[in-house]
LOPAVO-932503 format. One record per residue: residue in one letter; x negated, y, z negated of N, C-alpha, C, O in turn. Coordinates in steps of 0.001 Angstrom, whole numbers. Example, Ala and Ser with C-alpha at 12.3 -4.5 7.8 and 13.67 -1.06 7.14 Angstrom:
residues 2
aa:A; nx:-13190; ny:-5690; nz:-7800; cax:-12300; cay:-4500; caz:-7800; cx:-13200; cy:-3300; cz:-7800; ox:-14236; oy:-3319; oz:-8465
aa:S; nx:-12850; ny:-2250; nz:-7080; cax:-13670; cay:-1060; caz:-7140; cx:-12900; cy:30; cz:-7870; ox:-13409; oy:1138; oz:-8039
end
This chain:
residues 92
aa:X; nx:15252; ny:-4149; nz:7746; cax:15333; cay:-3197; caz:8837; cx:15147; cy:-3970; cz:10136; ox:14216; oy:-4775; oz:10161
aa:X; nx:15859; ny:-3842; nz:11147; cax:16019; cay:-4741; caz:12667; cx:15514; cy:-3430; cz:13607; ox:15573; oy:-2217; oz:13406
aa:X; nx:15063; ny:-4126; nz:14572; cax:14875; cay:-3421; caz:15773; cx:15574; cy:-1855; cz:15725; ox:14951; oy:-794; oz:15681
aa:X; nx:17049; ny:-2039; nz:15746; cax:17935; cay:-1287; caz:16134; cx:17708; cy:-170; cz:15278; ox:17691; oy:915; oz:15860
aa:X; nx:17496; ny:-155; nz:13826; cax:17406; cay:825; caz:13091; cx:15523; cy:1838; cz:13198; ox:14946; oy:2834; oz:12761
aa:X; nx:15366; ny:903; nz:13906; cax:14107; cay:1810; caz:14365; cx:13943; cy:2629; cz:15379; ox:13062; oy:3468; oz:15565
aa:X; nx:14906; ny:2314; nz:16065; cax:14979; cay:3191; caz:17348; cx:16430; cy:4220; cz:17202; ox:17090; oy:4747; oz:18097
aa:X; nx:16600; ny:4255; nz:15801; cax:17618; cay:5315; caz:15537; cx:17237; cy:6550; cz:15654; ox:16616; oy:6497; oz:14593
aa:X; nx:17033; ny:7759; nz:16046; cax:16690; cay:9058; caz:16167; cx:17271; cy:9757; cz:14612; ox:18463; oy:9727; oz:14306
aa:X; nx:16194; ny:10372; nz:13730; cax:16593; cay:11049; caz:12733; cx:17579; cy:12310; cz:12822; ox:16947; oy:13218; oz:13362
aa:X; nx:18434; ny:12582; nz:12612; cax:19186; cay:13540; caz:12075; cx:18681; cy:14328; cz:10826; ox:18960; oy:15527; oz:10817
aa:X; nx:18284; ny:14045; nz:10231; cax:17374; cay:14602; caz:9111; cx:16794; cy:15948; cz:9777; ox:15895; oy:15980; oz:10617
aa:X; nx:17581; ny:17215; nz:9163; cax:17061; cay:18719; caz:9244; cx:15438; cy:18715; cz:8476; ox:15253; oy:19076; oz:7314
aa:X; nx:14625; ny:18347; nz:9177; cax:13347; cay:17885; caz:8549; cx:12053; cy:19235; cz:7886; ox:11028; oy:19184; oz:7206
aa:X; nx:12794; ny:20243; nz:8510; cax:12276; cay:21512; caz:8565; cx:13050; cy:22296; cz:7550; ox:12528; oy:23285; oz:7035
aa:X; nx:14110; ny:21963; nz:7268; cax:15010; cay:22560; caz:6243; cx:14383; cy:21607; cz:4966; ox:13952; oy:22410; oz:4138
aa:X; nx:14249; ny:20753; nz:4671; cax:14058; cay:19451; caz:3807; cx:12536; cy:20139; cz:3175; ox:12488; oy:20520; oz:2005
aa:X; nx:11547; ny:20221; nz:3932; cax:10723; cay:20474; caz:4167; cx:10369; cy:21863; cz:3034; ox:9667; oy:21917; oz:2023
aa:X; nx:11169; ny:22845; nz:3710; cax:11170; cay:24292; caz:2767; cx:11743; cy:24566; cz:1394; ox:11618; oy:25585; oz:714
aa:X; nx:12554; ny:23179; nz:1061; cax:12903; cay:23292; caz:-130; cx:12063; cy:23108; cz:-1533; ox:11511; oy:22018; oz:-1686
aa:X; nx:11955; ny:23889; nz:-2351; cax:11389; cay:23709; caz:-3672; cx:12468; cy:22219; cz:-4382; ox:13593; oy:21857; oz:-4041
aa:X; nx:11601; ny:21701; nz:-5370; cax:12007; cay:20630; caz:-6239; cx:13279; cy:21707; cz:-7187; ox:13889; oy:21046; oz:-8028
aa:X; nx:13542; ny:22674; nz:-7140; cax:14156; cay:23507; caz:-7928; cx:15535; cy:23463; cz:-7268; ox:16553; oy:23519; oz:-7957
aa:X; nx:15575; ny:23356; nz:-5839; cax:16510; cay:23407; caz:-4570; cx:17416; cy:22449; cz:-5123; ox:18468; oy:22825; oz:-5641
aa:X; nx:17038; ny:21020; nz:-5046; cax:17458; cay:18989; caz:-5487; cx:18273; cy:18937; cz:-6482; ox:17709; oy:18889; oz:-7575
aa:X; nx:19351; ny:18929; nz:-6495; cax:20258; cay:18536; caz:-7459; cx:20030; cy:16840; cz:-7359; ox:19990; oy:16004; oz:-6457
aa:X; nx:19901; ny:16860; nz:-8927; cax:19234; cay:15419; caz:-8728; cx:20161; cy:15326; cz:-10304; ox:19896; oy:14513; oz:-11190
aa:X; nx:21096; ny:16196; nz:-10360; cax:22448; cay:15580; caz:-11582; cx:23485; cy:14467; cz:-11312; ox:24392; oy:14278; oz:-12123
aa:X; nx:23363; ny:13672; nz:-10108; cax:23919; cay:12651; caz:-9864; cx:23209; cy:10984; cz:-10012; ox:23590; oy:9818; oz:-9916
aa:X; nx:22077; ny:11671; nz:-10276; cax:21035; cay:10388; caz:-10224; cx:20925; cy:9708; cz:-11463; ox:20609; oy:10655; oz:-12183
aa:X; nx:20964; ny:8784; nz:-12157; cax:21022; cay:8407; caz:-13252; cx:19694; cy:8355; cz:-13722; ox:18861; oy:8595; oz:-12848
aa:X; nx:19159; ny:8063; nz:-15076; cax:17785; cay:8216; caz:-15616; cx:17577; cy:7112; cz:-15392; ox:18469; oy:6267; oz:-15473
aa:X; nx:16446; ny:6852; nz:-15080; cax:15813; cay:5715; caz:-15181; cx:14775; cy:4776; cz:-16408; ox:13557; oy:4859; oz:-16572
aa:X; nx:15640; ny:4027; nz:-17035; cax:15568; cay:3555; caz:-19045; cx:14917; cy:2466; cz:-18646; ox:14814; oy:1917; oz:-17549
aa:X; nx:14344; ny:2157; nz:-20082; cax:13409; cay:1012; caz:-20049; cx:13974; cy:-703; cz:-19598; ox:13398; oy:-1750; oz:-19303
aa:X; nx:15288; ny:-300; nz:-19735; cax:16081; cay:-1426; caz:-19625; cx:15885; cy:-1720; cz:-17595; ox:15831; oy:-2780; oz:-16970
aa:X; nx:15837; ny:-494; nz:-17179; cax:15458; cay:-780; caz:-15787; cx:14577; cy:-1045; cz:-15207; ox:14663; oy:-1628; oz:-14126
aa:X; nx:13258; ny:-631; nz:-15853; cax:11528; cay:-1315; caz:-15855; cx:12041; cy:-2518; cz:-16254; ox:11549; oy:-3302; oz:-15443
aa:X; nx:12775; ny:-3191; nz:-17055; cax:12352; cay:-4144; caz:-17831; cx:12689; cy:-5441; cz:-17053; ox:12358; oy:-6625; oz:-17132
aa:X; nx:13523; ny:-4662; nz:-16238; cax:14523; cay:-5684; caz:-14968; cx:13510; cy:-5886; cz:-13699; ox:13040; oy:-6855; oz:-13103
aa:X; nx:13409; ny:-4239; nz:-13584; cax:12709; cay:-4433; caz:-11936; cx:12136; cy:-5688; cz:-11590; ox:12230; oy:-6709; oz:-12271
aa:X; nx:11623; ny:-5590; nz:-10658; cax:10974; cay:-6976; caz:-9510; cx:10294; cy:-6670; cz:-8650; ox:10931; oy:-6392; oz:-7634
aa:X; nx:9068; ny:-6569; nz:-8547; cax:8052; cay:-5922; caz:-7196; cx:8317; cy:-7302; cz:-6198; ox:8350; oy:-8495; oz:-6499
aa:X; nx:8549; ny:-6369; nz:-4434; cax:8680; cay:-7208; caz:-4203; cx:7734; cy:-6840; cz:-3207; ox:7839; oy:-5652; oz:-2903
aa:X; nx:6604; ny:-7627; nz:-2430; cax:5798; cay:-7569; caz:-1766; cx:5991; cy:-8071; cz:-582; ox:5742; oy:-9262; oz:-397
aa:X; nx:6573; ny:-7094; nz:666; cax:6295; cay:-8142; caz:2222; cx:5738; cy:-9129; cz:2214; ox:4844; oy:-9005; oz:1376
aa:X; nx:5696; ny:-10287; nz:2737; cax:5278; cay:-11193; caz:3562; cx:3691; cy:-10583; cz:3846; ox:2601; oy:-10712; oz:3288
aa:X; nx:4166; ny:-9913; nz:4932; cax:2737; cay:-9922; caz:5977; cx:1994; cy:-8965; cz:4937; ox:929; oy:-8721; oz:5503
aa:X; nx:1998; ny:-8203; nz:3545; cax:1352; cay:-7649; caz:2600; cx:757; cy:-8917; cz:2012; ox:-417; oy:-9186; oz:1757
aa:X; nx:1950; ny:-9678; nz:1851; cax:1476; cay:-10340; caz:274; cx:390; cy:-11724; cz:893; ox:-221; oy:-12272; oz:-25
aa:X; nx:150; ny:-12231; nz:2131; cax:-781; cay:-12896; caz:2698; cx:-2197; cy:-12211; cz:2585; ox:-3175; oy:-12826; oz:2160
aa:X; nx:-2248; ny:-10667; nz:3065; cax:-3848; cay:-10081; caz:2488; cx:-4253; cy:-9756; cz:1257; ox:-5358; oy:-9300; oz:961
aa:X; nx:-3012; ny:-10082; nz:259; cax:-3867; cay:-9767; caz:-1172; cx:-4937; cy:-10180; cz:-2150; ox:-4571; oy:-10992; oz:-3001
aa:X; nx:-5800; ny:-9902; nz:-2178; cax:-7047; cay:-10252; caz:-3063; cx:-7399; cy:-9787; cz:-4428; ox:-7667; oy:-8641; oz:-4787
aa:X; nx:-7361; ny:-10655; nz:-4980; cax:-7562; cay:-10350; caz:-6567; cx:-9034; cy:-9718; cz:-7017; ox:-9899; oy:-10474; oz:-7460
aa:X; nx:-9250; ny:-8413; nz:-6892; cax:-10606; cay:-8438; caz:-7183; cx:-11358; cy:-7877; cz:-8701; ox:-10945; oy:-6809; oz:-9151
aa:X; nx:-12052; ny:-8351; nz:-9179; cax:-12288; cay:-8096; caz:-10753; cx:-12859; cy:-6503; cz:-10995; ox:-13753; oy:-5869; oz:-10434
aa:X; nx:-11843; ny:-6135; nz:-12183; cax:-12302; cay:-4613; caz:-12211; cx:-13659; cy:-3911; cz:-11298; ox:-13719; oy:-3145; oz:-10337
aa:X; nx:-14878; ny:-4756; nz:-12325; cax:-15846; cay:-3789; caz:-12009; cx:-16325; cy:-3842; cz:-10529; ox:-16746; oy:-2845; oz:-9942
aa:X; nx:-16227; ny:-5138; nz:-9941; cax:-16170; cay:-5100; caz:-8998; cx:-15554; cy:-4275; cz:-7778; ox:-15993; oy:-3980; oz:-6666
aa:X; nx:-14549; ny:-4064; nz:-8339; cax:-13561; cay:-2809; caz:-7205; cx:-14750; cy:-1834; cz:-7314; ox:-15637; oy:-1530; oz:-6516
aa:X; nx:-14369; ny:-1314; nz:-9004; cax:-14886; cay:-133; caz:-9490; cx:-16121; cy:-43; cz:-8467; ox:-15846; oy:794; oz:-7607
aa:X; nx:-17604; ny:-713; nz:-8227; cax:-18396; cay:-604; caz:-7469; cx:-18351; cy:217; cz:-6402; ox:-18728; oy:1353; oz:-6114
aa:X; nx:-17521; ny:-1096; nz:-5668; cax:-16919; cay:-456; caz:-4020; cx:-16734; cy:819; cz:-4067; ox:-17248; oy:1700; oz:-3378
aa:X; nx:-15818; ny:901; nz:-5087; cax:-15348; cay:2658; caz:-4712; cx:-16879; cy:3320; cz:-4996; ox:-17447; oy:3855; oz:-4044
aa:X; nx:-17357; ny:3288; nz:-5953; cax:-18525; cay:4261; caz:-6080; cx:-19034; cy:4783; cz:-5169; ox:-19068; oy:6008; oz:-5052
aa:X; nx:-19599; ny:3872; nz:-4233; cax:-19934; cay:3947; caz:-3045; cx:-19781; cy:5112; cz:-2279; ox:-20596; oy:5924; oz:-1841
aa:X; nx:-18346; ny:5002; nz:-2199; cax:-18132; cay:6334; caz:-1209; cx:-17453; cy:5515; cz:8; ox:-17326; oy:4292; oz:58
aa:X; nx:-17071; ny:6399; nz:919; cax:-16257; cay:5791; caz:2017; cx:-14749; cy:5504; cz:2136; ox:-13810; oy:6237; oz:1828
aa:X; nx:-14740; ny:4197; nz:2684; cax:-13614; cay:3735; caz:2928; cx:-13841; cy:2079; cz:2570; ox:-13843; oy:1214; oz:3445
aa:X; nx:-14029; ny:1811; nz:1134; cax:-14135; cay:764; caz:156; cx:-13469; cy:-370; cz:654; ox:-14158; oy:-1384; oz:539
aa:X; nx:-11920; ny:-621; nz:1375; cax:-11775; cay:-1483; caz:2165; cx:-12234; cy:-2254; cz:3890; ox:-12045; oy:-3339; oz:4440
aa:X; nx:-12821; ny:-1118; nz:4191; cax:-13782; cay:-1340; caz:5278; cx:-14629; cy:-1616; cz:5147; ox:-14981; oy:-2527; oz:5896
aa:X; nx:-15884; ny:-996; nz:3915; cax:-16688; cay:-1937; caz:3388; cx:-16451; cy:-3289; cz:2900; ox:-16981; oy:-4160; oz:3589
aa:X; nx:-15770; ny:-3698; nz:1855; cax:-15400; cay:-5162; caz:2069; cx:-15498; cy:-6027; cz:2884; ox:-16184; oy:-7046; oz:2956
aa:X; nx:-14376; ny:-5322; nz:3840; cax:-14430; cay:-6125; caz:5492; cx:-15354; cy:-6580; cz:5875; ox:-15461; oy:-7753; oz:6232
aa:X; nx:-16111; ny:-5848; nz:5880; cax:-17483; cay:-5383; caz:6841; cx:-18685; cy:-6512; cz:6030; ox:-19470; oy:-7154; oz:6726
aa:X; nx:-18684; ny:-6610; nz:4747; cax:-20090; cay:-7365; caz:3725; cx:-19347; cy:-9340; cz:3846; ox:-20029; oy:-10356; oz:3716
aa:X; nx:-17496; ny:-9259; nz:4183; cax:-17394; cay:-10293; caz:3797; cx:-17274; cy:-11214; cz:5721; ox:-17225; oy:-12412; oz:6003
aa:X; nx:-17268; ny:-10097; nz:6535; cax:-17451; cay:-10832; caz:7877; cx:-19118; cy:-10825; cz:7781; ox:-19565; oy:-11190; oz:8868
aa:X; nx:-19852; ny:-10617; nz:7119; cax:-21381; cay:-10383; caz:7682; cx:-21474; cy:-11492; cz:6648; ox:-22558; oy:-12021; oz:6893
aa:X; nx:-20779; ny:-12284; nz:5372; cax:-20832; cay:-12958; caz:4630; cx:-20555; cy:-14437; cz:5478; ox:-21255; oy:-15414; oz:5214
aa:X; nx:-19630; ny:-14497; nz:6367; cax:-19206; cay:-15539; caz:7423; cx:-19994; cy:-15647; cz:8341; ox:-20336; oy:-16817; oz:8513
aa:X; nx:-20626; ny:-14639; nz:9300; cax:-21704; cay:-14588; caz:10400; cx:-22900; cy:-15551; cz:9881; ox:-23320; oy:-16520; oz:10514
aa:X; nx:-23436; ny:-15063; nz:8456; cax:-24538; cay:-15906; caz:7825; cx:-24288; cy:-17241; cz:7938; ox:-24981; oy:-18107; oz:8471
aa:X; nx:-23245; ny:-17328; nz:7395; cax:-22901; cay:-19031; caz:6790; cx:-22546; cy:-19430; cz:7951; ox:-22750; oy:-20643; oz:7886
aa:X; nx:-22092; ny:-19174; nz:9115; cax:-22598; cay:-19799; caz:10397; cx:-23456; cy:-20020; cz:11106; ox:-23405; oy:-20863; oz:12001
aa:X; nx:-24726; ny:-19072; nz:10765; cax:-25363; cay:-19168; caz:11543; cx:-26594; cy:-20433; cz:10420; ox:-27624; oy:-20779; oz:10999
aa:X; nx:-26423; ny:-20845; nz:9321; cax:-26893; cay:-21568; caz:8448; cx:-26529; cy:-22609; cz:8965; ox:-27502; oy:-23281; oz:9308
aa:X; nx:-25272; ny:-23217; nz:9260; cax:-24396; cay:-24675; caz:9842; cx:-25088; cy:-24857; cz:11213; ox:-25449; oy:-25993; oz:11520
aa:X; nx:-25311; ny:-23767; nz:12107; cax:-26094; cay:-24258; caz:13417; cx:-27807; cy:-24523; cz:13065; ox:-28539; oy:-25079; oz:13883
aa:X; nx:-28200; ny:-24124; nz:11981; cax:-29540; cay:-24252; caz:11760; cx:-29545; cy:-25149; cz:11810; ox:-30599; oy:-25769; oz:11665
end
């Protein structure tokens, strides 16, 4: 997607789209989707996604979430206060 297609103005009756039931969708043109097409696919991850990804071990997530909140802000938040320390250890 370029510049240009972002500054396209939708045409999309968004309010009509909107009011339709899943019952509305003729979706008899769409082909099924078979194992042979999982089997192909390819995730493909942006760039600027695939630089913040962190591998983190089940239970570990699992934790975070317990918590409550907003589990990636916590992260943030324990692993900059994790850096503040260890700097302020190097000026000791």
């Amino acid at each position: 997607m370029n510049d240009k297609d972002l500054k396209n103005t939708s045409r999309t009756n968004w309010e009509a789209l909107e009011s339709m039931s899943d019952d509305d969708i003729d979706y008899s043109d769409i082909p099924p989707l078979t194992d042979e097409f999982f089997n192909k696919a390819v995730l493909r991850i942006p760039v600027a996604q695939a630089k913040n990804l962190v591998q983190l071990d089940p239970d570990v997530m699992a934790w975070f979430e317990e918590q409550g909140g907003e589990y990636k802000e916590t992260i943030n938040s324990i692993l900059r206060r994790y850096i503040q320390n260890d700097g302020d250890k190097k000026t000791a």
